[in-house]
Backbone as CSV, one residue per row, in Angstrom:
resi,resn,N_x,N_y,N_z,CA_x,CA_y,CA_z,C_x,C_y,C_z
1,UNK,-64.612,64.924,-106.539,-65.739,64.761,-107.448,-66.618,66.006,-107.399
2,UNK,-67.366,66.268,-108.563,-68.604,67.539,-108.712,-69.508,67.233,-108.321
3,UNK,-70.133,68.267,-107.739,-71.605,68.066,-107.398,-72.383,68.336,-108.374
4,UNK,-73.639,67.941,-108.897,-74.082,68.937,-109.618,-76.065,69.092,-109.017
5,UNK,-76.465,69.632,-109.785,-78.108,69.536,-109.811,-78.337,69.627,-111.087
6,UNK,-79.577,68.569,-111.246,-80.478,68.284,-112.125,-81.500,68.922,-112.372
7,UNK,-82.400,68.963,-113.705,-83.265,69.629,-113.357,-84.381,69.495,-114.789
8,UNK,-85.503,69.094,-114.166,-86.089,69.081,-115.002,-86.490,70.048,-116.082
9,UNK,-86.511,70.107,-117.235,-87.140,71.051,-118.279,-88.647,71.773,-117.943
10,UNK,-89.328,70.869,-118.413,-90.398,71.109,-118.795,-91.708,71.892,-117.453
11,UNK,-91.591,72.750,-117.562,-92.539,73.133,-115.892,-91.767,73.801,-114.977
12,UNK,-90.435,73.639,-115.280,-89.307,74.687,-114.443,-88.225,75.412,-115.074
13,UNK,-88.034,75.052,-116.226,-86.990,75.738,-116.784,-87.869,76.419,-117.957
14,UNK,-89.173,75.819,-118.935,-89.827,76.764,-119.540,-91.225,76.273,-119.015
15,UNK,-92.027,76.647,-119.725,-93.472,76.995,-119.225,-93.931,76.217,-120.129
16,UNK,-94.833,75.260,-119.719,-95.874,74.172,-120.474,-97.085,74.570,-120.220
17,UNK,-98.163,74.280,-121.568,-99.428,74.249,-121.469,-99.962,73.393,-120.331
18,UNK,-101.173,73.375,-119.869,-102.082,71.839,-119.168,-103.196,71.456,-120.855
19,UNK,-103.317,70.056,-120.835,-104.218,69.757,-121.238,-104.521,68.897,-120.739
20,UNK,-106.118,68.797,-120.677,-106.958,67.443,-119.880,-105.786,67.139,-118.220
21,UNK,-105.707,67.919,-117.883,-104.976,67.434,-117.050,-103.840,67.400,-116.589
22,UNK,-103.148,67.607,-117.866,-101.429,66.780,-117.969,-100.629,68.393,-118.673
23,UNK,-99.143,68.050,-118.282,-98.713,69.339,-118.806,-98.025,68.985,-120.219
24,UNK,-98.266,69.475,-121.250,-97.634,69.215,-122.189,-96.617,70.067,-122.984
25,UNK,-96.118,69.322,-123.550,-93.965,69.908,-123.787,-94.121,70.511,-125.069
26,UNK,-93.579,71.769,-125.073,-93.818,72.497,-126.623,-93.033,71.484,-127.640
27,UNK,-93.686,71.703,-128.775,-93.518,70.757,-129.666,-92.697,71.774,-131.055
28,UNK,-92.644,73.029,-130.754,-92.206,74.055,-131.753,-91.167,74.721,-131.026
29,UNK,-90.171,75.582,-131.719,-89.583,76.600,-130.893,-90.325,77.767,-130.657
30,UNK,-91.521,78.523,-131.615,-92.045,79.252,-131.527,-93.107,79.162,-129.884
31,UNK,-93.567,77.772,-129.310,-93.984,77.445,-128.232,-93.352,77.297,-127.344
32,UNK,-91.987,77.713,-127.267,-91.578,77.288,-126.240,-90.795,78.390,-125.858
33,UNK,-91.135,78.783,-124.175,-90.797,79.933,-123.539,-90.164,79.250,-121.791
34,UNK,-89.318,80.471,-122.291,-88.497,79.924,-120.426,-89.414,80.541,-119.517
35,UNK,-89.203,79.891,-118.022,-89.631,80.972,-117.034,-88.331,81.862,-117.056
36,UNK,-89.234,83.051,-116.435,-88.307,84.409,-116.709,-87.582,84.390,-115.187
37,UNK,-87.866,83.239,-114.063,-87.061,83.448,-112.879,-86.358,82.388,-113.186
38,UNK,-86.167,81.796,-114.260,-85.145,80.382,-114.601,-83.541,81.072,-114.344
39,UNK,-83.299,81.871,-115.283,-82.169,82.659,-115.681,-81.246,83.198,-114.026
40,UNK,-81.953,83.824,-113.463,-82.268,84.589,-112.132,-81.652,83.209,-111.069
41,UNK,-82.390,82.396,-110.643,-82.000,80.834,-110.481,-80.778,80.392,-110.584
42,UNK,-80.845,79.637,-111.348,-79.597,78.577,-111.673,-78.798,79.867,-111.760
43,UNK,-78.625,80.851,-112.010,-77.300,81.618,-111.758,-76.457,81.690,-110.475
44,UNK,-77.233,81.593,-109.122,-77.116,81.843,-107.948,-76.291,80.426,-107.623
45,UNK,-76.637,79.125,-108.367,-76.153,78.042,-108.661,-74.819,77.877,-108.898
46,UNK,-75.133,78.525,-109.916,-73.286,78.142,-111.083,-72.692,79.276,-110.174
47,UNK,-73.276,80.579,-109.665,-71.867,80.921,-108.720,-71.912,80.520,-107.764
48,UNK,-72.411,79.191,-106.977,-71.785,78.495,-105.641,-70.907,77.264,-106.565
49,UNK,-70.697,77.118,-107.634,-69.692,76.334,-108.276,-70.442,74.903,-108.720
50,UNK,-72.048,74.252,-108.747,-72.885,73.571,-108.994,-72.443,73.123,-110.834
51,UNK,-72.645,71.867,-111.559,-72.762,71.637,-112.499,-73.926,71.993,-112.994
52,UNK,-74.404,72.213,-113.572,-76.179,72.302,-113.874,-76.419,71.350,-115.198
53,UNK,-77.516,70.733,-114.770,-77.834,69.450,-115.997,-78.696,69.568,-116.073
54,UNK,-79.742,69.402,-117.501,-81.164,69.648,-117.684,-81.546,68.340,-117.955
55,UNK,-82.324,67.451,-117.643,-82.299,65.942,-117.909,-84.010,66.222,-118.180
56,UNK,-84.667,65.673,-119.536,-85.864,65.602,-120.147,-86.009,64.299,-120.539
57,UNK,-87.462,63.780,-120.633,-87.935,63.094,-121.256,-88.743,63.552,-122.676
58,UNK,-88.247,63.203,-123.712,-88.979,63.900,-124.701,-90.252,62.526,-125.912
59,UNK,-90.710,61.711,-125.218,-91.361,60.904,-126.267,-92.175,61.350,-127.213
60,UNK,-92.217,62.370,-127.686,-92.773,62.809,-128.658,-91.662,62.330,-130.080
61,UNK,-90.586,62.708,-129.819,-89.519,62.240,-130.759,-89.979,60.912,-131.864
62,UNK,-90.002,60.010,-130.473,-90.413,58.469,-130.856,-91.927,58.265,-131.872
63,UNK,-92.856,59.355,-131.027,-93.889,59.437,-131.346,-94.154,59.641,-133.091
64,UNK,-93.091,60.808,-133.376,-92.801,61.492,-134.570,-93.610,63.120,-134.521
65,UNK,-93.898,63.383,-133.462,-94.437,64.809,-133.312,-93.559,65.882,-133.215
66,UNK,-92.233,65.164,-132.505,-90.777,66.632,-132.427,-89.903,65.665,-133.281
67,UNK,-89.171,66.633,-133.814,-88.230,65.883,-134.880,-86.785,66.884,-133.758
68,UNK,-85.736,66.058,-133.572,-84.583,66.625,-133.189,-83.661,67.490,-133.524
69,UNK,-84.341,68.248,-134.589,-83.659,69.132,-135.192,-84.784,70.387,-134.289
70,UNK,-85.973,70.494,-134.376,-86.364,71.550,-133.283,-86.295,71.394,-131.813
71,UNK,-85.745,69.947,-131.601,-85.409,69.920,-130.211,-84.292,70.774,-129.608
72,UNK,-83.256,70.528,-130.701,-81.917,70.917,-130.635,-82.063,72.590,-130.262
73,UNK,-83.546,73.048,-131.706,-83.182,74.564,-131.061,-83.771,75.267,-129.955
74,UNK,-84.639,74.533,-129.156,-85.302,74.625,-128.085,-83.774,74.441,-126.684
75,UNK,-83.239,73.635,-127.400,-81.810,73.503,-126.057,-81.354,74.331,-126.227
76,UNK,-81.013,75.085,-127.795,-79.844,76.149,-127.855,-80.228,77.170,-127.161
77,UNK,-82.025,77.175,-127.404,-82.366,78.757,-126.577,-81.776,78.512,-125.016
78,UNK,-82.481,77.193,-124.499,-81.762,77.199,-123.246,-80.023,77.685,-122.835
79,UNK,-79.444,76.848,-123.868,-77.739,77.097,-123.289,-77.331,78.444,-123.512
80,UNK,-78.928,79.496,-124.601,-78.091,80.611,-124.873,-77.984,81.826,-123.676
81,UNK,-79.566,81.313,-122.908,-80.171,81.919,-121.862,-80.519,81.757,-120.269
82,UNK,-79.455,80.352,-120.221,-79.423,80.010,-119.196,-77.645,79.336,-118.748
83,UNK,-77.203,79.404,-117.929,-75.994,78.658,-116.915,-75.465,77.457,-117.314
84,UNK,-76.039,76.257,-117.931,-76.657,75.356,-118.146,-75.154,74.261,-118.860
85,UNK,-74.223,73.588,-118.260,-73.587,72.917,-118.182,-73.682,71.793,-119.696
86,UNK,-75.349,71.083,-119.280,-75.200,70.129,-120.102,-77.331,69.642,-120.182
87,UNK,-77.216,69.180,-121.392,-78.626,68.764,-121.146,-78.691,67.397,-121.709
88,UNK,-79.412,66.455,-121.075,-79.524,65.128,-121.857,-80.966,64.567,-122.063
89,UNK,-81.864,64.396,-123.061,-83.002,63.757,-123.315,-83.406,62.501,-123.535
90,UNK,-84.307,62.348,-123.087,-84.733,60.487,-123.877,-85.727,60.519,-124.740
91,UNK,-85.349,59.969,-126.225,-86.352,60.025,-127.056,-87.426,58.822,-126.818
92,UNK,-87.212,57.828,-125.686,-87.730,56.345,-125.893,-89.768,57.456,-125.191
93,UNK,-90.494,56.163,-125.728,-91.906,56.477,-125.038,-92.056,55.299,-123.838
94,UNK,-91.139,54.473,-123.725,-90.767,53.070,-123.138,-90.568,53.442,-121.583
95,UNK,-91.254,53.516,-120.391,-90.805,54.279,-119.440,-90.175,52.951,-118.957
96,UNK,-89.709,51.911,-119.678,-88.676,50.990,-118.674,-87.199,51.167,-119.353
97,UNK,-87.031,51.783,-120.598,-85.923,52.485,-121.147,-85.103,52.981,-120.162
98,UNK,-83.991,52.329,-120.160,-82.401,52.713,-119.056,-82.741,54.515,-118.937
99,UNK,-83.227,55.227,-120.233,-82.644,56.803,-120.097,-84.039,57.304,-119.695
100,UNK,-85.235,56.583,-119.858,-86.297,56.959,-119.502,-86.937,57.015,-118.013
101,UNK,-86.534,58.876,-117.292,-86.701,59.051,-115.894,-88.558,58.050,-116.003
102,UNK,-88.885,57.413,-115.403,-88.013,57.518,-113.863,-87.301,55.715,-113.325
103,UNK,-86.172,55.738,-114.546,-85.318,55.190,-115.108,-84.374,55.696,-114.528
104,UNK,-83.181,55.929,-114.074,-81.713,56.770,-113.621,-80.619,56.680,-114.695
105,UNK,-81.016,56.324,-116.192,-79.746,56.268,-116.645,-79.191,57.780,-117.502
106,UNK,-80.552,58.880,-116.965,-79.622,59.961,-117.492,-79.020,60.602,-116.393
107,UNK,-78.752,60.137,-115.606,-78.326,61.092,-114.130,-77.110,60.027,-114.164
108,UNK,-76.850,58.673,-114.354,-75.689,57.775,-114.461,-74.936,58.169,-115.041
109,UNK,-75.395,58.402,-116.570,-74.308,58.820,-118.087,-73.677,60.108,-117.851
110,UNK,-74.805,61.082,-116.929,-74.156,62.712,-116.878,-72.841,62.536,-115.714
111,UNK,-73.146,61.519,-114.825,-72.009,60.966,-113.052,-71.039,60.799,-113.838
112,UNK,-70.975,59.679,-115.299,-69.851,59.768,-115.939,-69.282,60.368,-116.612
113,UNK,-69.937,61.124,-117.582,-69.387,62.449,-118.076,-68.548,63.357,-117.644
114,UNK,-69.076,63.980,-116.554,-69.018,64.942,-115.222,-67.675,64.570,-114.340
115,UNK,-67.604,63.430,-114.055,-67.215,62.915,-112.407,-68.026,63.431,-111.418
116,UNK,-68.946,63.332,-111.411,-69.751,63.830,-110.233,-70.158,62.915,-109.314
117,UNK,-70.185,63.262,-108.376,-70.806,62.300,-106.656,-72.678,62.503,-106.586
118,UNK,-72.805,61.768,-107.062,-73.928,61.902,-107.208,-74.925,61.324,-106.072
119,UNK,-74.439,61.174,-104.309,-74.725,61.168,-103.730,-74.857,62.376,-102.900
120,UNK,-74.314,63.221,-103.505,-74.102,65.083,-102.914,-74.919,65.407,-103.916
121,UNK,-75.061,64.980,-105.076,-76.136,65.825,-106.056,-77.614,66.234,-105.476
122,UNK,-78.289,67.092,-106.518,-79.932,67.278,-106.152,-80.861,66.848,-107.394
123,UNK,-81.622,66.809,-107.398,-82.685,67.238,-108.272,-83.751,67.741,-107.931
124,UNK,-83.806,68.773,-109.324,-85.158,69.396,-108.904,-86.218,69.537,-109.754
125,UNK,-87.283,69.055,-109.460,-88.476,68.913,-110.481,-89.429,69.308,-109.816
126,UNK,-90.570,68.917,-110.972,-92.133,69.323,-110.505,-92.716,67.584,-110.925
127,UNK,-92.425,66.764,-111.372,-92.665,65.434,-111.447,-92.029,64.388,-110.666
128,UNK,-93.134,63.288,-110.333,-92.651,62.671,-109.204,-91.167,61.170,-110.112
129,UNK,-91.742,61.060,-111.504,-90.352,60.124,-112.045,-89.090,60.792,-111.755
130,UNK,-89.332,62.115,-111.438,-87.755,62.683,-111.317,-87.575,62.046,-109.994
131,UNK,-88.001,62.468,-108.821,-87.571,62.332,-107.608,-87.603,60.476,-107.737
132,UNK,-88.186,59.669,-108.551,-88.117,58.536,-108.245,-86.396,58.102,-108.557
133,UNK,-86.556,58.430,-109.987,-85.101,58.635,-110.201,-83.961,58.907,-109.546
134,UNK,-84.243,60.131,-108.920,-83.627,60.615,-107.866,-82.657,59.768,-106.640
135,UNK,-84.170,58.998,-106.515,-83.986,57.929,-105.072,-83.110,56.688,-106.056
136,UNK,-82.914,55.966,-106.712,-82.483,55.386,-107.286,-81.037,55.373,-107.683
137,UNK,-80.626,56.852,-107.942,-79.356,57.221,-108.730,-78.482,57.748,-107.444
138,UNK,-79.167,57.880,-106.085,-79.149,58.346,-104.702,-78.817,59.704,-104.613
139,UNK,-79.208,60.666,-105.276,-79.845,61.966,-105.310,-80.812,62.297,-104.417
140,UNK,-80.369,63.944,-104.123,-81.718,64.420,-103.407,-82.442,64.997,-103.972
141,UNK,-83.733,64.870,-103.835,-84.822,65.499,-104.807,-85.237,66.113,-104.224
142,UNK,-85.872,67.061,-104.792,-86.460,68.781,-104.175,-87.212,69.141,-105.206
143,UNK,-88.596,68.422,-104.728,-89.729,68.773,-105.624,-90.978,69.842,-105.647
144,UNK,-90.863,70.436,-106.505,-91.828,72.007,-106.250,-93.018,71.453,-106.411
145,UNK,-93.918,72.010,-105.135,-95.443,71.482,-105.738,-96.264,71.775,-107.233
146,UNK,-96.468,70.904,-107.445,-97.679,70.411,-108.952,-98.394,69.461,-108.763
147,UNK,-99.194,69.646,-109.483,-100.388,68.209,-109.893,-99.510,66.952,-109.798
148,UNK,-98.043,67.069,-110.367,-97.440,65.971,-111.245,-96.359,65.268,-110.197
149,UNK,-96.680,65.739,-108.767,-95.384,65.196,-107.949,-95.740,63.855,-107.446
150,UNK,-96.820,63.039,-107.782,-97.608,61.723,-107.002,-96.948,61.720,-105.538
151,UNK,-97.193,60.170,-104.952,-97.219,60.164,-103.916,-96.275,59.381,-103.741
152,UNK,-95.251,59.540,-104.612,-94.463,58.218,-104.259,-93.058,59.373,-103.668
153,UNK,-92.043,58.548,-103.372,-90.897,59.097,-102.449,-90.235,60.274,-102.863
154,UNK,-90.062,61.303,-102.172,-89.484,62.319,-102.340,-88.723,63.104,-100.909
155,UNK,-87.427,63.818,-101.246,-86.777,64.170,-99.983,-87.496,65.370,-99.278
156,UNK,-87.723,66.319,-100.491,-88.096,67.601,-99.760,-89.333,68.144,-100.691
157,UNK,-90.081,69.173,-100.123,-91.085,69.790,-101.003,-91.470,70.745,-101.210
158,UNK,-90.923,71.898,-102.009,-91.016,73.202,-101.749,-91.748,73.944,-102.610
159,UNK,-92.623,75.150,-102.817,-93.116,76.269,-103.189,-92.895,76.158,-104.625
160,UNK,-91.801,76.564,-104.992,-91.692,77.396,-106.330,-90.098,76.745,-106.699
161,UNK,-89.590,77.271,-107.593,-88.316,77.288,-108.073,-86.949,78.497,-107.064
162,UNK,-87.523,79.235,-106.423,-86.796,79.989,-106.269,-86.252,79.129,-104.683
163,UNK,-87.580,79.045,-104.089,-87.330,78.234,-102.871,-86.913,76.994,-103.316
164,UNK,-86.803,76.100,-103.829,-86.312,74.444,-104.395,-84.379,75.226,-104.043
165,UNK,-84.258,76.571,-104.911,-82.958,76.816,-105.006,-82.307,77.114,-103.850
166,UNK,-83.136,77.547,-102.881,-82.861,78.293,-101.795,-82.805,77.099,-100.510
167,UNK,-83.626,76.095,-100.936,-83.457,74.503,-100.161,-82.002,73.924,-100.830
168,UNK,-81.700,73.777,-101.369,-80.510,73.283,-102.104,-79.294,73.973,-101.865
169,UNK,-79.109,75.411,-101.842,-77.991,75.808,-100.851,-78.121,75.500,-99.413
170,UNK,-78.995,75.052,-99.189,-79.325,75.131,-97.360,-78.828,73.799,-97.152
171,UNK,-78.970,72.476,-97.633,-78.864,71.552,-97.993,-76.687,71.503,-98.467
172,UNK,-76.661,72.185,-99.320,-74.901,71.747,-99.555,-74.401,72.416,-98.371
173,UNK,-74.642,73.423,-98.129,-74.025,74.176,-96.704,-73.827,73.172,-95.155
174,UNK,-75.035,72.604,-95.394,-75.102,71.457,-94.141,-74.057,70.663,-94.286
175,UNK,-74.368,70.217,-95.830,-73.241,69.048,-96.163,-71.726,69.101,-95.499
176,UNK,-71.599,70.542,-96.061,-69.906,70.646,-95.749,-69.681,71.250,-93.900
177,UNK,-70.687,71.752,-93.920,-70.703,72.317,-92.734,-70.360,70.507,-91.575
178,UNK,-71.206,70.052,-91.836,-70.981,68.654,-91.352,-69.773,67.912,-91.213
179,UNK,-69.293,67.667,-92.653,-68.109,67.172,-92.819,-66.601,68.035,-91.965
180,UNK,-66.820,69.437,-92.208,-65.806,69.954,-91.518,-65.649,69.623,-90.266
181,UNK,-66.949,69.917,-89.941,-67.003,69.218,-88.349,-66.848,67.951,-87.254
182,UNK,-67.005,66.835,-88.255,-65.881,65.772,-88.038,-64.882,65.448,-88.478
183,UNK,-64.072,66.401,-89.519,-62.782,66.474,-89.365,-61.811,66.792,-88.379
């Protein structure tokens, strides 16, 4: 089976405004910009042989504020400029919605897609529905500090994106390192 990592969009793969508080998800393609250490990242990824999955919540859809035709080209920039395996969104605003993190049914649908072991998987976000998710779908989560990580369960907690990446090889290395060793 594949391993892969997850990973949230919005706050790690491009750059969101704050308003009142809260980070909010470009609603245009013209608004919407990657981080420039995204690329840099997940590359170091896909060459240790990682699936890479971008798993979003997008309720604006539902809302009627993003229509899926500029969603679509907000992904393409991603798949054009990033590693990026596969991405899956939830249009629901319903956070008890099967696909709505911190829900697990987009980390389920991608296990089947994939074949992936999604007990070797990671995720990595800056929101705490991911890591809830996470715990649920039995993923490890590796959450970069933000406002947005609450207090609820999470495996690990790191700095930035570069370190989340740099916990996550440290993390599969153990894995196998382990396993060899009671073989």
């Amino acid at each position: 089976m594949k391993i892969a990592i997850f990973f949230e969009r919005d706050g790690l793969l491009n750059l969101c405004a704050t308003r009142h508080g809260e980070q909010v998800s470009p609603l245009r393609l013209e608004h919407f910009r990657l981080n420039p250490q995204a690329a840099i990242q997940l590359a170091r990824l896909k060459q240790a042989g990682f699936i890479l999955i971008v798993t979003t919540n997008q309720p604006a859809i539902e809302r009627g504020e993003l229509t899926r035709n500029e969603l679509a080209l907000m992904h393409a920039c991603l798949r054009r400029r990033l590693p990026i395996d596969d991405i899956l969104f939830c249009p629901h605003q319903d956070s008890s919605h099967p696909c709505h993190k911190p829900q697990p049914g987009m980390f389920l649908e991608a296990a089947f897609r994939w074949g992936l072991d999604l007990d070797q998987s990671f995720v990595i976000s800056d929101k705490w529905q991911d890591a809830k998710a996470a715990q649920v779908a039995g993923c490890t989560s590796v959450m970069v500090e933000s406002p947005w990580i609450g207090d609820d369960h999470h495996d690990f907690l790191v700095a930035d994106l570069e370190s989340a990446i740099t916990k996550v090889e440290q993390l599969h290395h153990g894995v196998f390192s382990n396993e060899w060793a009671q073989a």
